[in-house]
PABAZA-239582 format. One line per field, with one value per residue: z negated, x, y of N, C-alpha, C in turn; residue number from 1; residue in one letter. Coordinates in pm, whole numbers. Atoms other than C-alpha are relative to their C-alpha. Example, Ala and Ser with C-alpha at 12.3 -4.5 7.8 and 13.67 -1.06 7.14 Angstrom:
2
n_zz <- [0, 6] .
n_xx <- [89, -82] .
n_yy <- [-119, -119] .
ca_zz <- [-780, -714] .
ca_xx <- [1230, 1367] .
ca_yy <- [-450, -106] .
c_zz <- [0, -73] .
c_xx <- [90, -77] .
c_yy <- [120, 109] .
num <- [1, 2] .
residuo <- [A, S] .
This chain:
151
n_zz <- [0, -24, -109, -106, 38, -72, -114, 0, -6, -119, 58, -72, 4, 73, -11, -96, 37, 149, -68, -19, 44, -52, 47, -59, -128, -165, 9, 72, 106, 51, 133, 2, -137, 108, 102, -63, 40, -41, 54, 52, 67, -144, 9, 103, -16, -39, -93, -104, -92, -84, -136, -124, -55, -26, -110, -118, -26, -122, -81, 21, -129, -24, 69, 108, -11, -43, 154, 147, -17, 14, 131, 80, -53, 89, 91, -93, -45, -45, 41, -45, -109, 2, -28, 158, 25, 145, -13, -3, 158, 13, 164, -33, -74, 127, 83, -106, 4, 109, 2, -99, 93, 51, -49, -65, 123, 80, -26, -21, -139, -40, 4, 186, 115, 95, -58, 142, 115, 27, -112, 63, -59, -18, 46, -65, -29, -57, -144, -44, -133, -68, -87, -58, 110, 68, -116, -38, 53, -37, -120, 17, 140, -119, -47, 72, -18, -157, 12, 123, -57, -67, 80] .
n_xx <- [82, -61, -120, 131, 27, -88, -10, 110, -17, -77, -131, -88, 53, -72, 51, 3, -151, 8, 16, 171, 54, 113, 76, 24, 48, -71, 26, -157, 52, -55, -132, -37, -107, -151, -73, -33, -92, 54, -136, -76, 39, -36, -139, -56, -105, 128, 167, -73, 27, 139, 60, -90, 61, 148, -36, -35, -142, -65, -72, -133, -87, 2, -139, 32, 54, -85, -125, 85, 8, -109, 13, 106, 8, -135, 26, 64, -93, 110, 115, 112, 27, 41, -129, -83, -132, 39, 26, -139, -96, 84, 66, 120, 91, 42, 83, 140, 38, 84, 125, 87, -5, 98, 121, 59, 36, 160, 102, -24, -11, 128, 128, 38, -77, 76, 7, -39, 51, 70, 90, 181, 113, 154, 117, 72, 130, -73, -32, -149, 2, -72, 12, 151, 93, -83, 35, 148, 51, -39, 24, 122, -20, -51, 177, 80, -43, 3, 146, -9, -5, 122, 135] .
n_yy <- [-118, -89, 19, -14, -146, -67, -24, -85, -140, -22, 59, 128, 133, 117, 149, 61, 56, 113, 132, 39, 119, 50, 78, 145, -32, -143, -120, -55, -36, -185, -83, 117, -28, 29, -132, -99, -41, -144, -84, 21, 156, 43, -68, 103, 115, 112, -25, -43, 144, 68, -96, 24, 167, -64, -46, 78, -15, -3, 107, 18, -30, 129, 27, -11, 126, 110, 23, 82, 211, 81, 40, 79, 79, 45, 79, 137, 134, 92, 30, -94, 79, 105, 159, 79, 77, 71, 176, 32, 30, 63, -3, -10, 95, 41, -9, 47, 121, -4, -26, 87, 114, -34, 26, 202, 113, -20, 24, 194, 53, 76, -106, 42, -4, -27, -160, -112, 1, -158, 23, -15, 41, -76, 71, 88, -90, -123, 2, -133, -32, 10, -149, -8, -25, -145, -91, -46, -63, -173, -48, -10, -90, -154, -75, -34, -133, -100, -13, -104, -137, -62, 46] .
ca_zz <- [0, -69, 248, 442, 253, 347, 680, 665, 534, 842, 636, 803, 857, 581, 671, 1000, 774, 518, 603, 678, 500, 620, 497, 565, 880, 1067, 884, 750, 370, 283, 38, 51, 287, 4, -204, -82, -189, -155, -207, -388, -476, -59, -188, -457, -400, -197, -65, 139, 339, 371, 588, 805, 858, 956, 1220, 1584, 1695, 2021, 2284, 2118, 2303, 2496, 2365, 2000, 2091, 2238, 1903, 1661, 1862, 1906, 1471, 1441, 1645, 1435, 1193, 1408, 1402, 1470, 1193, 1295, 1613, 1427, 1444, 1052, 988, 637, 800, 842, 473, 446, 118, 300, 470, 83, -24, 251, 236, -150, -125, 168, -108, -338, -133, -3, -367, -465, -199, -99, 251, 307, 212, -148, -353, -682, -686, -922, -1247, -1252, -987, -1084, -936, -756, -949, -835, -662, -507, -116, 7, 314, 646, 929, 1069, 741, 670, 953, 978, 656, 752, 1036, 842, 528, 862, 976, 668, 629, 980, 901, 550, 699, 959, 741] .
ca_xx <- [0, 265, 500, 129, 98, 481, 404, 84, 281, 518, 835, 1051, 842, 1010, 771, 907, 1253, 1289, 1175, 785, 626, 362, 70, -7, -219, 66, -102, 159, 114, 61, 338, 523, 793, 1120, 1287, 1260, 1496, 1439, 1750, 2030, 1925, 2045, 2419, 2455, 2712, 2520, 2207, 2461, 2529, 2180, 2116, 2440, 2270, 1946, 2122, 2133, 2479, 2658, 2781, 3114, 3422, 3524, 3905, 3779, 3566, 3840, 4100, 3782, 3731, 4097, 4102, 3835, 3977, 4304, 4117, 3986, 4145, 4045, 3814, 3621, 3541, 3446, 3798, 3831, 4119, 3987, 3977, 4340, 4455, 4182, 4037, 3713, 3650, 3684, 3462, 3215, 3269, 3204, 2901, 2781, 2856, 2624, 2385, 2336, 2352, 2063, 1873, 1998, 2034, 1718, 1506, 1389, 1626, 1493, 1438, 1624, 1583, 1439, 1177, 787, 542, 236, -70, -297, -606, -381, -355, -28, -177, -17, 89, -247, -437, -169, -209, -609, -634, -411, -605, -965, -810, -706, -1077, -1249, -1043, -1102, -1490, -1452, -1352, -1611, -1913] .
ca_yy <- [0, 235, 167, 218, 562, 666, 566, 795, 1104, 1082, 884, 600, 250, 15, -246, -345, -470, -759, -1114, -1206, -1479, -1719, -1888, -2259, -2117, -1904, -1564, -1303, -1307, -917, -745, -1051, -858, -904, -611, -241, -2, 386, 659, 626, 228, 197, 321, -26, -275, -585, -362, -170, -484, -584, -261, -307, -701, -487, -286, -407, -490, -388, -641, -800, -687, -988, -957, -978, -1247, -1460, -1400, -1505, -1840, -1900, -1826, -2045, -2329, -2340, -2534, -2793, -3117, -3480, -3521, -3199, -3439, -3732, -3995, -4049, -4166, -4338, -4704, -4659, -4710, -4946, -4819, -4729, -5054, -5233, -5037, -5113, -5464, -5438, -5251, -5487, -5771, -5596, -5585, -5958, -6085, -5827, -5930, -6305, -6409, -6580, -6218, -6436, -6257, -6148, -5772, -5496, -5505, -5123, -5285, -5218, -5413, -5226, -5291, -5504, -5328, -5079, -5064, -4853, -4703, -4734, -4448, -4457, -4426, -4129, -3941, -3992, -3844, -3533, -3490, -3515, -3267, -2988, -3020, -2985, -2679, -2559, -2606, -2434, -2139, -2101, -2187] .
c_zz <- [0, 132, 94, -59, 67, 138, 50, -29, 69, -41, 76, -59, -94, 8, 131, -65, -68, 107, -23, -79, 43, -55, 52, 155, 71, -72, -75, -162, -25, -150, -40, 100, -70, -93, 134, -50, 101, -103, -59, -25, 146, -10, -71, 92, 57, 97, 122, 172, 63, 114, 115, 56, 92, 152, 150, 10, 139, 41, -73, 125, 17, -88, -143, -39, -3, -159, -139, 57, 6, -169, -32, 60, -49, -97, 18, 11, 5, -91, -15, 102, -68, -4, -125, 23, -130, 23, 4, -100, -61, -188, -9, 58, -110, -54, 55, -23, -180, -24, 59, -114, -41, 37, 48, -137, -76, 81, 61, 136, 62, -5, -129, -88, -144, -10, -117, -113, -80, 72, -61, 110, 45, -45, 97, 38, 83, 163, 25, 143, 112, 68, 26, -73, -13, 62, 24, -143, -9, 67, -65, -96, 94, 63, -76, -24, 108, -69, -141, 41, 77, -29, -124] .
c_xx <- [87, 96, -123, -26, 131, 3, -105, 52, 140, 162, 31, -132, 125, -61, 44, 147, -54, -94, -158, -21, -150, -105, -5, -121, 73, -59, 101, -72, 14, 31, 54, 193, 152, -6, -17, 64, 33, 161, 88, 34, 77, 171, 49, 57, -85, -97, 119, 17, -91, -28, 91, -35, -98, 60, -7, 146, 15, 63, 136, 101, 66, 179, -36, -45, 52, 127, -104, -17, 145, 21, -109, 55, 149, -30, -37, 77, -38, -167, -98, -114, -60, 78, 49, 126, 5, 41, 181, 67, -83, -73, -167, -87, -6, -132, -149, -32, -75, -168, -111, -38, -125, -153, -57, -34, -124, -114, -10, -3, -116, -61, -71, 62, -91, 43, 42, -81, -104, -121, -174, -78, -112, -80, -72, -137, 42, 36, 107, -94, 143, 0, -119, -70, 56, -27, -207, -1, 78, -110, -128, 26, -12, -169, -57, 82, -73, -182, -96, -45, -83, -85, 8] .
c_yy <- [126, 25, 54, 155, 122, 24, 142, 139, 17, -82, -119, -127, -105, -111, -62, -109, -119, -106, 0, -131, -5, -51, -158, -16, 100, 168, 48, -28, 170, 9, -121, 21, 46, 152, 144, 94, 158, 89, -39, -146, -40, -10, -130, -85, -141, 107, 104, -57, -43, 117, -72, -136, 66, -1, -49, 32, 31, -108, 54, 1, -140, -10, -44, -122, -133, 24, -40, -145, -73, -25, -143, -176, -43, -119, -121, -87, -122, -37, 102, -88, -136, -92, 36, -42, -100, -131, 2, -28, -128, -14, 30, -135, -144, 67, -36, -127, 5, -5, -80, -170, -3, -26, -115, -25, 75, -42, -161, 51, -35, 141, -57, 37, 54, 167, 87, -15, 116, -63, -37, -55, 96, -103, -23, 57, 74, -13, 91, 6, 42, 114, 55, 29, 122, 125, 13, 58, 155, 51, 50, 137, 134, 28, 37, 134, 108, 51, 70, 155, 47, -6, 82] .
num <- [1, 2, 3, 4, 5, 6, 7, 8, 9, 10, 11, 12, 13, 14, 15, 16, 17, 18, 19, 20, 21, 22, 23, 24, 25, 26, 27, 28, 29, 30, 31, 32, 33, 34, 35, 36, 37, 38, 39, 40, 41, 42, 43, 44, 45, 46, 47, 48, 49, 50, 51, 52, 53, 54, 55, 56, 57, 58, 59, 60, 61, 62, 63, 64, 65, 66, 67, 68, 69, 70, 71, 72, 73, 74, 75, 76, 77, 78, 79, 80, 81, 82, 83, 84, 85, 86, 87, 88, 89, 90, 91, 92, 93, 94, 95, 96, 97, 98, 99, 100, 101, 102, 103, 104, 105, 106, 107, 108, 109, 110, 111, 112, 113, 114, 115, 116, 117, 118, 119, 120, 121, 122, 123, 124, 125, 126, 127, 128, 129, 130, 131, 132, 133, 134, 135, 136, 137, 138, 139, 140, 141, 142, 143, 144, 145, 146, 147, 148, 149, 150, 151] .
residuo <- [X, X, X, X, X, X, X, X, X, X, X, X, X, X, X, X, X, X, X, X, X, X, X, X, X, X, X, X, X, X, X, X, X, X, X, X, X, X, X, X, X, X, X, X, X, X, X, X, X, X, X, X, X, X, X, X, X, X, X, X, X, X, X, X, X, X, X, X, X, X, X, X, X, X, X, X, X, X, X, X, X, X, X, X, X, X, X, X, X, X, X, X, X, X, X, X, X, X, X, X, X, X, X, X, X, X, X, X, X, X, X, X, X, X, X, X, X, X, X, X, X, X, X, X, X, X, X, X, X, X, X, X, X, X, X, X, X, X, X, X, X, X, X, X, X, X, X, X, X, X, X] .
């Protein structure tokens, strides 16, 4: 209300800044549009920054461009790419096999193993619905909404 009053007695639009928030139908939420920050409060350590973020920037000069990707490409080395090198000392592919151990003897070979000791039974009565049940009752919750609203 007040940012709609400044705009009204001819003062800078502060509502076009700061981040939008949505509702669960796509609508903006109103006064929901972050921190605003009038005179002197623009000068603090941090909110300074947030303007110069605001700003539009000018096309980066291509020289500038090319000495931040060569910096950035100093750091890059095979396991940026993905080629570990872990299996090579082989302290990673113990621990794999381990873990793989673990896992057969909690669950056996056959699929009969006997199941964690933390492991709770679903009570009895109880159906776990499947995708199809999951999804038809999204779908029915979004209509009765829809039909809320227009009624």
């Amino acid at each position: 209300m007040w940012e709609v009053q400044l705009r009204n007695l001819g003062g800078p639009n502060y509502m076009r800044f700061g981040p939008r928030m949505y509702d669960e139908d796509g609508r903006e939420v109103p006064g929901a549009r972050g921190y605003k920050y009038f005179g002197r409060a623009k000068e603090l350590p941090g909110v300074k920054e947030l303007f110069e973020e605001l700003k539009p920037k000018g096309k980066p000069d291509p020289k500038e461009e090319g000495k931040r990707r060569a910096e950035m490409r100093k750091n890059v080395d095979a396991d940026y790419y993905g080629y570990n090198r872990d299996e090579e000392d082989g302290v990673l592919l113990e621990y794999e096999r381990r873990k793989e151990q673990e896992a057969m003897e909690n669950v056996g070979l056959s699929g009969q193993g006997e199941p964690p000791r933390d492991w709770v039974e679903i009570p009895s009565g109880w159906k776990v619905p499947d995708l199809s049940e999951v999804n038809e009752f999204l779908v029915e919750r979004r209509k009765s909404r829809l039909l809320a609203k227009l009624g």
